[in-house]
N, C-alpha and C positions, 0 to 999 in steps of 0.2 A: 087882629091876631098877633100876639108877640111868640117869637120863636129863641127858646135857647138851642142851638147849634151844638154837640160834641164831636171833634175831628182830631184829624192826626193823618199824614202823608198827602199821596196826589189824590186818591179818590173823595176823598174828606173835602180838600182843598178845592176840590170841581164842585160839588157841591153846594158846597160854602161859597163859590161865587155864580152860581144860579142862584139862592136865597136871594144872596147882595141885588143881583139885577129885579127880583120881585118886590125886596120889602125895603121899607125906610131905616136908616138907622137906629132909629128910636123903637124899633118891632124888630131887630135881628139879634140878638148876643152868642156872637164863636167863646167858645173853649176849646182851649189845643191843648195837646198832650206834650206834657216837657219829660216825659221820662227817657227821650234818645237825645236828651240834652248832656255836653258832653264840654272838654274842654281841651283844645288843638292851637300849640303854636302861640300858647297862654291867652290864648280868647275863647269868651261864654262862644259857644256856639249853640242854637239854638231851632233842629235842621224843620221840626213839624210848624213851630210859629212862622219862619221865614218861607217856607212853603207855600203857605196860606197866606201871607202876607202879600211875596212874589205874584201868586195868584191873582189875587183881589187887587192888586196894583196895575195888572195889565204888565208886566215883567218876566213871569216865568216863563221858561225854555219850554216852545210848543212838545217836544220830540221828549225831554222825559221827564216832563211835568215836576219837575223841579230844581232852583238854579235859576239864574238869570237868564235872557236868550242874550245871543252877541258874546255872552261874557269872555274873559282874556283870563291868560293865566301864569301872566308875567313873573306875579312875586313868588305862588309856586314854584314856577321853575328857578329860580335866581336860590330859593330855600334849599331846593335839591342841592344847588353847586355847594350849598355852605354845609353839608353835610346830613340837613332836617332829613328826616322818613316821612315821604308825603305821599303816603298812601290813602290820606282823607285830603282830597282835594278839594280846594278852594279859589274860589275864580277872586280876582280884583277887587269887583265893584262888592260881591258879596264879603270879601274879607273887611270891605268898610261898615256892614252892617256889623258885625262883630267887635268890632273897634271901639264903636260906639256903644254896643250895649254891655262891654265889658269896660269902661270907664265907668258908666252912670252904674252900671252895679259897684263897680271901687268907690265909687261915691256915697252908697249908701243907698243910693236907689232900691225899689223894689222892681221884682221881673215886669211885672205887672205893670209899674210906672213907664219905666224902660220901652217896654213894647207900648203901649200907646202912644209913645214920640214918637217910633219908629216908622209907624203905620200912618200916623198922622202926617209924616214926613215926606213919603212916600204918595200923599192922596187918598188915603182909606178912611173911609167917613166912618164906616161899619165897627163898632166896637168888639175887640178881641181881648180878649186873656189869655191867660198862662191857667192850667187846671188849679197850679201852685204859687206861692211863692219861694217855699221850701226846697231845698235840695230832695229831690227825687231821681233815681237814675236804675233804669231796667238795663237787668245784666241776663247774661244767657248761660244754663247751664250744659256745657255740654261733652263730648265723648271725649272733647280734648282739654276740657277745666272748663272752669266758669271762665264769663268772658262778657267784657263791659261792651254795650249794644255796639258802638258802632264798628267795634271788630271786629266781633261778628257779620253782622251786616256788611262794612263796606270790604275788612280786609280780605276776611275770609268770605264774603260772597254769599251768605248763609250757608257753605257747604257744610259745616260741621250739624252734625244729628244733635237737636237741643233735648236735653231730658225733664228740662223745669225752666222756669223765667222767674225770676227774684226780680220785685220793686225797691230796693233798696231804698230806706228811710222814708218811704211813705207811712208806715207804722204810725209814725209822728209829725207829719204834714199835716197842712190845715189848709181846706180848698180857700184858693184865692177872693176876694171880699165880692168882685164880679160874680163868680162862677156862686157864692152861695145867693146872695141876692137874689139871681137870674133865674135860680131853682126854687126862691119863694114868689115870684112875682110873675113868671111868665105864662105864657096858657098852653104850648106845645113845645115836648124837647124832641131832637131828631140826634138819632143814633147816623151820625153819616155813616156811607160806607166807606169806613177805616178799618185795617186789620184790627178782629176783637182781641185779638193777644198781644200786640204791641202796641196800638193807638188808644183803641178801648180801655182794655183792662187796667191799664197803669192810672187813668183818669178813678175809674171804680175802685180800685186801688184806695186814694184818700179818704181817710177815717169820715166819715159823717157824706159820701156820699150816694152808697146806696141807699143809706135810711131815707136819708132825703129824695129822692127818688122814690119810692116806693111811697112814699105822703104825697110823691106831687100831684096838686087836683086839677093838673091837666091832661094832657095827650100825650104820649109816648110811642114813637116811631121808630123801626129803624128802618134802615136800606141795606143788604145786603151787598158783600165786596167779592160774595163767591158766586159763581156765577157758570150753572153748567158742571157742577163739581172742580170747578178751578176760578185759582186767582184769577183776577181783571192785573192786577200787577203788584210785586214783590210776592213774601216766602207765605202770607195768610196759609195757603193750601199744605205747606212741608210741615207747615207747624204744626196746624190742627192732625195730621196723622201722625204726624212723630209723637206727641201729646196722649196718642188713642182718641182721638176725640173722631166725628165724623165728619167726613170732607166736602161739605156741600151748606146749601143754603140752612139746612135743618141745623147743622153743627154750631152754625153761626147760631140760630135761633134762640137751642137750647140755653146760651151764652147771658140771653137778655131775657129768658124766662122767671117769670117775676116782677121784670121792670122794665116790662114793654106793654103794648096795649096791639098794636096794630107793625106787623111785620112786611116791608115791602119786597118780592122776590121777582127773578125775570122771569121773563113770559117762557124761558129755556128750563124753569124750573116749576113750571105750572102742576107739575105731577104731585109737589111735594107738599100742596098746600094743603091737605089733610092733615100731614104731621103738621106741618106750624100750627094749625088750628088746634092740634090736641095739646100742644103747650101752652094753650090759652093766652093766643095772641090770634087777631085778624088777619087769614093773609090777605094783600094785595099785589096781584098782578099785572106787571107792566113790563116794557121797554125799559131795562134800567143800564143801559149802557152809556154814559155821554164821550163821545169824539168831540163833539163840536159847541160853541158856545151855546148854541140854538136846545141841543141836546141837555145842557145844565140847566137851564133855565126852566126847559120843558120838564126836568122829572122835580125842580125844586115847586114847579107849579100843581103838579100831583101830588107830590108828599102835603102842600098846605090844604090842598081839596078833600084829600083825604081827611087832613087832622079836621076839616071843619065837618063833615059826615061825623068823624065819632064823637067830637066833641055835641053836634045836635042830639046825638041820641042820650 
């Protein structure tokens, strides 16, 4: 069974290393969402791939799932004295991941090349991409102007009411050579659960790949990130009702109706699996909470059990 992976944040990111501990690298391909990629302090920053990276390294900060643990934040503060606004914080060790992959991009590098050094550099055997190579950058519209994500996000805390979300230049992005490949060759894609309006959609976003998506002649999964009519964590839940959309597993659903086959909801959402079934998609019910590593492992072990059921029939 090979599996392409789509993610973006910490839920995605937990996921994506439950896969890793079940499949080989040669049966796993991530795709990460670079539309909250951003540029701080004249470095690429790049917060959903190093997430995921962190993750799968054995690196990320247990308490909030992303960040390095230990990390210091010496040059921060040294930034603050010289005048910088350093409201997007950045720890040491991760400001060297930045370092480096805003060189090899001055170099000519692609995102893509870039982050497989990275990863590789780090001990990740498991192959990652970037959705893009192209500049892509989701901005937020909202009660107080449009607003490039991560000031939204980090400065302003997502308090501002968003009334639309703009992918800006994905119009004109071409999904990276990985991410098309992975969607003619693989047998099962898994929608992790990532917010569908910040991780998701900027991914579906690039030109050619719902089409491709809807041709693919395998399995189509997701996992939902709502759970109980609320986040598991960040704004998923402020979004989908500021948006009008509905706030629960279903809202997610409707999201990938179309271009999903089989929907996985928690056992807290057992009620709703009529609606997901009239959007024609399978639900399945489970435990989809993971705390613990045991936990990632165990729901990426259901998600593959599952794709092997639909794929038999």
């Amino acid at each position: 069974m090979s599996v392409l992976a789509l993610a973006g944040g910490v839920g995605g990111a937990k996921l994506c290393l439950g896969l890793a501990r079940v499949l080989s690298p040669d049966d796993l391909q991530i795709v990460v969402n670079t539309g909250d990629d951003e540029e701080f302090y004249g470095l690429h920053v790049s917060p959903d791939l190093d997430t995921v990276m962190y993750t799968l390294a054995g690196l990320a900060n247990p308490y909030t799932g992303w960040g390095i643990t230990g990390e210091t934040f010496a040059t921060l503060e040294h930034l603050g004295k010289l005048g910088e606004d350093t409201w997007f914080g950045l720890g040491d060790r991760d400001m060297a991941t930045h370092i480096v992959r805003t060189n090899m991009l001055r170099q000519g590098k692609s995102l893509s090349e870039v982050t497989s050094r990275l990863y590789r550099s780090l001990g990740v055997e498991h192959p990652v991409a970037p959705m893009t190579d192209d500049r892509v950058r989701t901005k937020a519209v909202t009660n107080i102007g449009t607003l490039e994500f991560q000031t939204y996000f980090v400065k302003h805390r997502c308090e501002p009411v968003v009334r639309d979300l703009v992918f800006d230049g994905s119009g004109s992005a071409s999904m990276s050579e990985a991410f098309s490949k992975a969607l003619s060759d693989r047998s099962v894609l898994v929608y992790c659960p990532s917010n569908p309006l910040l991780s998701m959609a900027p991914i579906l976003a690039v030109p050619g790949v719902e089409s491709a998506i809807k041709s693919f002649s395998g399995v189509t999964i997701a996992v939902s990130p709502i759970v109980g009519g609320k986040a598991l964590r960040g704004p998923a839940a402020k979004l989908l009702e500021e948006l009008g959309e509905d706030v629960s597993c279903v809202g997610v659903a409707r999201r990938y109706s179309g271009i999903c086959d089989v929907f996985i909801l928690d056992d807290l959402d057992r009620h709703h699996a009529d609606e997901i079934r009239s959007l024609g998609m399978v639900p399945v019910v489970v435990d989809t909470i993971m705390n613990t590593e045991q936990d990632k492992i165990d729901l990426a072990r259901i998600v593959l059990e599952v794709a092997g059921v639909a794929h038999a029939r």
